[in-house]
Rosetta silent file (secondary structure, phi, psi, omega in degrees, C-alpha in Angstrom):
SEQUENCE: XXXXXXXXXXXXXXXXXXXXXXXXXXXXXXXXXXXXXXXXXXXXXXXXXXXXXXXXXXXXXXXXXXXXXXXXXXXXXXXXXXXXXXXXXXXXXXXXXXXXXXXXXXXXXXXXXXXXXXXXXXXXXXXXXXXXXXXXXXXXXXXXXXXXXXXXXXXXXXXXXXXXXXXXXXXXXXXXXXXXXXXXXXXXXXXXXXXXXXXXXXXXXXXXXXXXXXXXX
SCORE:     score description
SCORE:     0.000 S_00000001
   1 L     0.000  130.079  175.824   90.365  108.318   44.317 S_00000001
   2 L   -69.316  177.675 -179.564   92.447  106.426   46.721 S_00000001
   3 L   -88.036  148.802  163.863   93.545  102.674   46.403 S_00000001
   4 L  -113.217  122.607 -167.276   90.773  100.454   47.405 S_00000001
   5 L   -95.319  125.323  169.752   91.893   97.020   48.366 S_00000001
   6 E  -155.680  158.619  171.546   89.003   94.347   47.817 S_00000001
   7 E  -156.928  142.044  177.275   88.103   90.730   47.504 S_00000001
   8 E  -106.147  142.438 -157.567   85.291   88.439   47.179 S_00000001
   9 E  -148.790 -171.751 -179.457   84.973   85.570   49.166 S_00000001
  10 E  -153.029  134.398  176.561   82.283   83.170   51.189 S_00000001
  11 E   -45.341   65.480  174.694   80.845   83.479   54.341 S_00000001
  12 E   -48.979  -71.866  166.973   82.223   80.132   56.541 S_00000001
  13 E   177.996 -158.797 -154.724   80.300   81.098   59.652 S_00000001
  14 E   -97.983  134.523  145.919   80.338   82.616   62.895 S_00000001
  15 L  -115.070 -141.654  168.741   82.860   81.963   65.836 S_00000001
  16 L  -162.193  153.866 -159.397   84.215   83.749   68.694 S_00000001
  17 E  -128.537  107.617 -178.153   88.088   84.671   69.805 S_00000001
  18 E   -94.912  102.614  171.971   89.531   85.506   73.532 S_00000001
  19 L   -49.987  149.488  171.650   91.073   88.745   73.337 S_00000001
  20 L   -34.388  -43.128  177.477   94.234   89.437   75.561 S_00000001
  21 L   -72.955   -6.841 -156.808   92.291   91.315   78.181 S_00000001
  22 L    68.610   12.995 -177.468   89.825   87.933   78.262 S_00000001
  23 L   -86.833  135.106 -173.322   87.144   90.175   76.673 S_00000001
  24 E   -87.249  149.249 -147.242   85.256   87.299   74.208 S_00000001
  25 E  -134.124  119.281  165.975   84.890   88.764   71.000 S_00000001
  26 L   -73.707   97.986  171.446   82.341   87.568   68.543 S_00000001
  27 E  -113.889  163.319  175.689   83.579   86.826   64.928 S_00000001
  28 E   -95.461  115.146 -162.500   83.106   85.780   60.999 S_00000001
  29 E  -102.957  138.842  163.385   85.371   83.521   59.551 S_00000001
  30 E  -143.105  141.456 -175.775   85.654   83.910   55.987 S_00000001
  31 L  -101.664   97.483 -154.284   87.149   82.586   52.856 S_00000001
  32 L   -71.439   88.899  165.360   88.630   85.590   51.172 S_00000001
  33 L   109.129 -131.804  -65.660   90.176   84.445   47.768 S_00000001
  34 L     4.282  125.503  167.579   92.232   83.261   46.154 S_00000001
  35 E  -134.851  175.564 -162.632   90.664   85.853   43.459 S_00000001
  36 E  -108.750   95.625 -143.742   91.842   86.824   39.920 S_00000001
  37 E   -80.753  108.038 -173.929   92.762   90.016   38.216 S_00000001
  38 E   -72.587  -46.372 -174.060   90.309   89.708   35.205 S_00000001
  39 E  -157.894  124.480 -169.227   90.072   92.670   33.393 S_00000001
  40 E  -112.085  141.984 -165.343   91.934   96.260   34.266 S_00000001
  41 E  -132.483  130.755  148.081   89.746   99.399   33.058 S_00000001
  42 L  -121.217  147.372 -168.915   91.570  102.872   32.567 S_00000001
  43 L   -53.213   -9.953 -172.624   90.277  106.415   31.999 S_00000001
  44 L   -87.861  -21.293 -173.410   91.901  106.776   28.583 S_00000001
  45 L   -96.084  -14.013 -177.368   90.393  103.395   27.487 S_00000001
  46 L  -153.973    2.160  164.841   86.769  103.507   29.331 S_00000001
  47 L   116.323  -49.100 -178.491   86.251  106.733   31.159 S_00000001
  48 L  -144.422  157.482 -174.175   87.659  105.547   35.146 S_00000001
  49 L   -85.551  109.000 -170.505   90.113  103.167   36.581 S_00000001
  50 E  -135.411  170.911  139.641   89.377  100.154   37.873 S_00000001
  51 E  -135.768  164.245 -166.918   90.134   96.342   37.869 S_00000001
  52 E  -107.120   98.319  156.887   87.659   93.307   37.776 S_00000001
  53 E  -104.753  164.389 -132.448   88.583   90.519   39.652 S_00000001
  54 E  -115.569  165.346  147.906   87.183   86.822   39.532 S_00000001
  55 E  -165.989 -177.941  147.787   86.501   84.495   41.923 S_00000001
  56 E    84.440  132.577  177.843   84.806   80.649   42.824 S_00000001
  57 E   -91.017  139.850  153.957   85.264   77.863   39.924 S_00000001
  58 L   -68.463  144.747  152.358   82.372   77.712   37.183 S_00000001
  59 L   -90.729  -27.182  167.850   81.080   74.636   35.773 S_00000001
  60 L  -135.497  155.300 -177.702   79.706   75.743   32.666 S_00000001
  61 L  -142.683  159.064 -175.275   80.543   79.473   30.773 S_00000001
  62 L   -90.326 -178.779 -178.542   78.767   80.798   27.610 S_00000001
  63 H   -94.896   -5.701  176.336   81.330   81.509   24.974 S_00000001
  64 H   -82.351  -24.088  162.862   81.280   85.372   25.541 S_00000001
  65 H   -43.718  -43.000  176.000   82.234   84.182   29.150 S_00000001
  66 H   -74.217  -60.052 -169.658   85.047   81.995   27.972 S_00000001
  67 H   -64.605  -28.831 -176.341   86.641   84.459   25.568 S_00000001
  68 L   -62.414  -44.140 -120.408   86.195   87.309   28.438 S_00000001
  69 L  -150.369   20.281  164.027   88.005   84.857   30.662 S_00000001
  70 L   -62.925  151.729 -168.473   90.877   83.185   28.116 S_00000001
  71 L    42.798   31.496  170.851   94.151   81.918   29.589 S_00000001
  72 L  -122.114  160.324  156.657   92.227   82.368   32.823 S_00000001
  73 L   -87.484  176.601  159.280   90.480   79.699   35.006 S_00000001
  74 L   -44.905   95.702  168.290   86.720   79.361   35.000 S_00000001
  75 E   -91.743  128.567 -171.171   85.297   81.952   37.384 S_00000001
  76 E   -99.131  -12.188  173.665   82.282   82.148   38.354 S_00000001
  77 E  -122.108  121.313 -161.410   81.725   85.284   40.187 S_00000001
  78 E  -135.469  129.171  159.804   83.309   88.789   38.679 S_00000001
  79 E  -129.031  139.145 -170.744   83.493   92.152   40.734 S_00000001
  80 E   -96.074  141.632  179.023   84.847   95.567   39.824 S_00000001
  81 E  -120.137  122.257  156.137   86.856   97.627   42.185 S_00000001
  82 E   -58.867  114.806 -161.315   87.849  101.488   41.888 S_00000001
  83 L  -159.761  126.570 -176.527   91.248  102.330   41.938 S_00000001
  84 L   -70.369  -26.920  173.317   94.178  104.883   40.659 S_00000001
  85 L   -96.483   56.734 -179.127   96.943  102.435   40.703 S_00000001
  86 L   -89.783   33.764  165.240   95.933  100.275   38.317 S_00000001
  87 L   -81.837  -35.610 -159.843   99.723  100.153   36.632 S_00000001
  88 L   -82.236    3.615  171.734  100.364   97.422   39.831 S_00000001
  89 L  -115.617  150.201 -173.545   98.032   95.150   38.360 S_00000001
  90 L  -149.136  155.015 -148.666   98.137   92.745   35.223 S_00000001
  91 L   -88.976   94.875  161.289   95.571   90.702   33.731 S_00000001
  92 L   118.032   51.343 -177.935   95.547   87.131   35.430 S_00000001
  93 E  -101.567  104.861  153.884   97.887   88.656   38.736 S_00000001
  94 E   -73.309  120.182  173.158   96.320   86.774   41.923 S_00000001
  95 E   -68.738  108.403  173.077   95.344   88.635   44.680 S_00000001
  96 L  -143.674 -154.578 -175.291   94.795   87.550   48.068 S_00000001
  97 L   -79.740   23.037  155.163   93.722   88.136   52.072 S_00000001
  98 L   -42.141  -32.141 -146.796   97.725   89.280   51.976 S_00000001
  99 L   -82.985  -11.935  175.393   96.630   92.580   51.152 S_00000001
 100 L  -104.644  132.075  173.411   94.926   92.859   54.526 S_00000001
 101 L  -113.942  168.196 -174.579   96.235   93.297   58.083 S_00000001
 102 L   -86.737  135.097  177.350   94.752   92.490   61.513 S_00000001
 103 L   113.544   -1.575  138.387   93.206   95.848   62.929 S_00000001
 104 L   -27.322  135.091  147.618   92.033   96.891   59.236 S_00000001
 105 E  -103.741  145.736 -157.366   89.214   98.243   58.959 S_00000001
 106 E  -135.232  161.767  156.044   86.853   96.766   56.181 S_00000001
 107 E  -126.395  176.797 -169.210   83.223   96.871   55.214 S_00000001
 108 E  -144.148  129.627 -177.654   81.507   94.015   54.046 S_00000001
 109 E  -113.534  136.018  161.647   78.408   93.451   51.362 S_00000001
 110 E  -163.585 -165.104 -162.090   76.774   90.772   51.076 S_00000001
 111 E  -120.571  140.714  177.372   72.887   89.622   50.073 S_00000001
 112 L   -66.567  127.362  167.731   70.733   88.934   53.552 S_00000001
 113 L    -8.427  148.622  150.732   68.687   85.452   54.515 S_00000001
 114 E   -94.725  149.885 -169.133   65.380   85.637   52.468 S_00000001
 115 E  -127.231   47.557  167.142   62.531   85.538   55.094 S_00000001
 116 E    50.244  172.813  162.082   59.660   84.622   52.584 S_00000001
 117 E   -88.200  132.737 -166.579   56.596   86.980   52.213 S_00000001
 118 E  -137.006  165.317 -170.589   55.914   88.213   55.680 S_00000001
 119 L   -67.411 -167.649  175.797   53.333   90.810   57.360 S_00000001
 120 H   -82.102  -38.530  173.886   53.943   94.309   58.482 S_00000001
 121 H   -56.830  -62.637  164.774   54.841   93.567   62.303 S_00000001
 122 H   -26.664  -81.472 -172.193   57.483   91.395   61.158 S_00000001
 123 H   -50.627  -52.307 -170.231   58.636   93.207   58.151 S_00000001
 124 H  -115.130    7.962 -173.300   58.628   96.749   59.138 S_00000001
 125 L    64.589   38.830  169.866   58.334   96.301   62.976 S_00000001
 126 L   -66.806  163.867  176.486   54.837   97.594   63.640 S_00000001
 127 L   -85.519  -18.431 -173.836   53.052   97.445   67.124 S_00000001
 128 L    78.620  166.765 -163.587   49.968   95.748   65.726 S_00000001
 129 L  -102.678  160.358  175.610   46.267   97.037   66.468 S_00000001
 130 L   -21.278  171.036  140.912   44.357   97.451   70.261 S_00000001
 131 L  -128.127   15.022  124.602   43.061   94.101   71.482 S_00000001
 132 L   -45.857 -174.826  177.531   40.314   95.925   73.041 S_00000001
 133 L    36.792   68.242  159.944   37.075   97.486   72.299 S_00000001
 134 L    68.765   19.054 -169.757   35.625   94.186   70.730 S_00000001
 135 L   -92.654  124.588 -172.928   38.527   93.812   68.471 S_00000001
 136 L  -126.588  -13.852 -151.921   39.002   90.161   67.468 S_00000001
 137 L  -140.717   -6.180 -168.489   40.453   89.149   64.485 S_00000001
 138 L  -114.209   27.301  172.768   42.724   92.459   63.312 S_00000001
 139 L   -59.988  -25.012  171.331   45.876   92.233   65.616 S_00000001
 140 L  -122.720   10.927  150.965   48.467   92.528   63.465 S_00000001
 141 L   -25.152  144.414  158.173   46.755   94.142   60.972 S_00000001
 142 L   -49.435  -71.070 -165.883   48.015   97.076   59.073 S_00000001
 143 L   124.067 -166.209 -154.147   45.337   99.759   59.947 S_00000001
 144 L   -91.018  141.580 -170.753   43.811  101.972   57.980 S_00000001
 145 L  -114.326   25.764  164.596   46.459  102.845   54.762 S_00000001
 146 L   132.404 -164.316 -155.413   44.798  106.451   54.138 S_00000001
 147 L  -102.620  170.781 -171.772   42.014  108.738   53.728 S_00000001
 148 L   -58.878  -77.648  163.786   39.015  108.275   51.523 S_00000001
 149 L   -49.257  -47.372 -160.685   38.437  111.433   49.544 S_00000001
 150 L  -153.482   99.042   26.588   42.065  112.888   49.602 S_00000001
 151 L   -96.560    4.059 -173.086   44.173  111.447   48.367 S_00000001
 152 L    20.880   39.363  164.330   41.484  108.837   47.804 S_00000001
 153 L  -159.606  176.286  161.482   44.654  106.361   46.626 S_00000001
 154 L   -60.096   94.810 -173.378   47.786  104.613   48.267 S_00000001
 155 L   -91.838  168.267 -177.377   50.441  106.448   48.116 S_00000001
 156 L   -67.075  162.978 -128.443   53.590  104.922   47.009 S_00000001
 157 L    22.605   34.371 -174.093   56.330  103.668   49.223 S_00000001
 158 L   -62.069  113.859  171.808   53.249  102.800   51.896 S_00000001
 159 L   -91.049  117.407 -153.519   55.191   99.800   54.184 S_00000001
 160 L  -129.325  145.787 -159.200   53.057   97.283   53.706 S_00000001
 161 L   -75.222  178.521 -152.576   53.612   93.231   54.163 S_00000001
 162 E   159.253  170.028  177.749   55.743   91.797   51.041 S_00000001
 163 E   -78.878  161.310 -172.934   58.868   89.878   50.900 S_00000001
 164 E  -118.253  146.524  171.947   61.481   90.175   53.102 S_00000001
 165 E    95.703 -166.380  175.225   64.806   89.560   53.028 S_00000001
 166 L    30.532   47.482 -175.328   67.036   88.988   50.382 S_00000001
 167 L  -147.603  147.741 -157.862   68.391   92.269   49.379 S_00000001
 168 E   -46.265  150.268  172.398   72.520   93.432   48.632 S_00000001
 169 E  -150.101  130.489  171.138   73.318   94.748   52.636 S_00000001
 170 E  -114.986  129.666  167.422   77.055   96.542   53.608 S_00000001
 171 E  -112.228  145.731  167.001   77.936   96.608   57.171 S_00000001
 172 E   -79.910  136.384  166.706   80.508   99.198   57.843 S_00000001
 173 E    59.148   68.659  175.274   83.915   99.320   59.568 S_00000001
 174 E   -96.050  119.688  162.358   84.538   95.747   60.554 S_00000001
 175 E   -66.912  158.269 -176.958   87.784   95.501   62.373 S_00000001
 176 E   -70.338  170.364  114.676   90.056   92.882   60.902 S_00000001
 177 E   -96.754  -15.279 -163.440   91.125   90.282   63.622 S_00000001
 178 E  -171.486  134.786 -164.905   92.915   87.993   62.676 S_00000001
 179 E  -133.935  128.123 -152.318   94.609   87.036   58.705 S_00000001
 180 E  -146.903   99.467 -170.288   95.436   83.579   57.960 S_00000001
 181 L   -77.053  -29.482  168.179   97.184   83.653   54.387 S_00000001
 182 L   -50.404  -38.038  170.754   97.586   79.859   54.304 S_00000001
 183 L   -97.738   59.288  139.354   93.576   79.040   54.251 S_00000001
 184 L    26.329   51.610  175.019   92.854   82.027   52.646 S_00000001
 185 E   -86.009  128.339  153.749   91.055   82.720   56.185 S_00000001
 186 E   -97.873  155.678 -164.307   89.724   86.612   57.265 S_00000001
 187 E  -128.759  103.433  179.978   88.859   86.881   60.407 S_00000001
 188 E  -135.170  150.067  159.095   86.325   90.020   61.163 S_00000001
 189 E   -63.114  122.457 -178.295   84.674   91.188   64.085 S_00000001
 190 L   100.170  157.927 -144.935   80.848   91.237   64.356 S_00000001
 191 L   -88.377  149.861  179.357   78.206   89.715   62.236 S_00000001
 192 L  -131.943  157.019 -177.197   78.442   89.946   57.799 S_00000001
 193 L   -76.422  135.538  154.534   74.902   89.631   55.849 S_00000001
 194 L   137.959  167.882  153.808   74.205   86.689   53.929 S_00000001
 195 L   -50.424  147.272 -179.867   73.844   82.537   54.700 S_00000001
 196 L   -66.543  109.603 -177.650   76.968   80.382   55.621 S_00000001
 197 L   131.278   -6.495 -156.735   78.290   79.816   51.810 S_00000001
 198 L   -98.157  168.027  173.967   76.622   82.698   50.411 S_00000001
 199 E   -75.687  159.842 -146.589   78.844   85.468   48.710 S_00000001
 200 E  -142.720  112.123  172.202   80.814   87.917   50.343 S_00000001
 201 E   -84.921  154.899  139.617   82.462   91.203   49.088 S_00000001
 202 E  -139.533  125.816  178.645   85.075   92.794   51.079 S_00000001
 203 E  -126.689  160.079  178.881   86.695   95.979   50.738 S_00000001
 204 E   -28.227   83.744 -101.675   88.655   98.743   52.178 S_00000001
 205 L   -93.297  100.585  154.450   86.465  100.438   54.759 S_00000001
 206 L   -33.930  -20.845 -153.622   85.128  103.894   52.997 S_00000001
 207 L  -130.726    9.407 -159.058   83.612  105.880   55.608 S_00000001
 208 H   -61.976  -16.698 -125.659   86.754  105.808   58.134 S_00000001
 209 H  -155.361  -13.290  153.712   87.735  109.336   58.797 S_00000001
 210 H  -115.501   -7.667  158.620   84.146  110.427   59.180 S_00000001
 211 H   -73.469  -35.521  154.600   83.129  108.029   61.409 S_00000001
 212 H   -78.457    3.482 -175.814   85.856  108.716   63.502 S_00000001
 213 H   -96.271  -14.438  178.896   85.537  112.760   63.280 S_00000001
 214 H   -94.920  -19.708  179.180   81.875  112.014   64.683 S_00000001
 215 L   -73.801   -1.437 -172.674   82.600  109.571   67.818 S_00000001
 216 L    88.677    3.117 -147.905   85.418  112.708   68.478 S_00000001
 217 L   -98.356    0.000    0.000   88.229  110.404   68.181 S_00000001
C-alpha cells in the first residue's frame, strides 16, 4: 500500500477563482486541520498499518476518551488512514494542509444535506404517472410495485419514497487549487458533499491512474 496523505477538516463554503486564461473556476474553501496524530497502528501490533488522527476541540470526553487521548488536546472527531510509512509519524506529531500541493489531486467524503422523507419523483427521479385517461389524483405516484400471484410480495431493494439525504458521499479527483498553510485554507475545485460546517475528510486521490488510463491520457 502506498502513502496516503489525509486530513479532516470543515466545509467553509463555496467560492469561485479567475484562472490565468480568465476561465472562472468554481471552488470549496475548506478548513483542513490543524489535525493530530492520535494513535499509530502496525501489522506486528494489530494486523495493518495505519495512523488515527484527531481533529475539532471537544467539550466533554468520557474517560475511555480521555485516557485514549492523554497528553493530547480534546478532539472531537478521530479518523484512521492506511499507510506503510508509519515510522514518520509519532503519537501527538501535527499534521497539516502542508502535506498538499496546488494541482493535487484529492477525493473528498463527506455526509450530504438531509432532504427529509420525500416521494419517488424526487428521491429516485421518476417521471410520475399519465395525466390522461381520467387520471386525477395519482401523478406522482409510484405505480404498480409488482405482480399479484408471482411473486405475490415486494421484492426487496424496490425504490420507493423514504428519506433522503444524509448518507457518507466521496467525490473523486478534486484538483487542488490553491493551499494556504497560514489559515489552514484548501482550496478544491468543484462542489464537496455535506452543509457549510459539516465534516469533511480529505485524502490522497485513489483512483488516479485508472481514471486517467480510461479518458486515454
Amino acid at each position: 500500500m502506498a502513502t496516503r496523505q489525509g486530513l479532516l477538516g470543515r466545509k467553509v463554503g463555496m467560492t469561485q477563482l479567475i484562472a490565468e486564461s480568465g476561465e472562472v473556476v468554481p471552488v470549496t474553501v475548506i478548513e483542513a486541520g490543524p489535525c493530530y496524530v492520535t494513535q499509530i497502528k502496525t501489522q506486528a501490533k494489530d494486523g495493518y498499518n495505519a495512523i488515527q488522527i484527531g481533529f475539532g476541540a471537544a467539550k466533554r470526553l468520557n474517560k475511555p476518551e480521555l485516557g485514549h487521548l492523554r497528553d493530547l488536546p480534546r478532539l472531537r472527531n478521530l479518523r484512521e488512514i492506511r499507510t506503510d510509512d508509519v515510522d514518520q509519524y509519532s503519537v501527538g506529531q501535527v499534521v497539516d494542509v502542508s502535506q498538499f500541493d496546488a494541482g493535487d489531486l484529492v477525493d473528498v467524503t463527506g455526509t450530504s444535506k438531509g432532504k427529509g422523507f420525500a416521494g419517488a419523483m424526487k428521491r429516485h427521479g421518476f417521471g410520475g404517472g399519465p395525466i390522461t385517461h381520467g387520471q386525477s389524483d395519482r401523478q406522482r405516484a409510484v405505480g404498480s410495485l409488482g405482480a399479484g400471484s408471482t411473486p405475490g410480495r415486494i421484492p426487496k431493494g424496490k425504490r420507493l419514497p423514504g428519506h433522503m439525504g444524509h448518507e457518507r458521499v466521496t467525490v473523486l479527483n478534486l484538483r487542488v487549487e490553491k493551499v494556504d498553510p497560514e489559515r489552514n485554507l484548501l482550496v478544491v475545485r468543484g462542489a464537496v458533499p455535506g452543509p457549510n460546517g459539516g465534516l469533511i475528510y480529505i485524502r490522497s486521490a485513489a483512483k488516479t491512474r485508472v481514471t486517467r488510463k480510461r479518458r486515454g491520457l
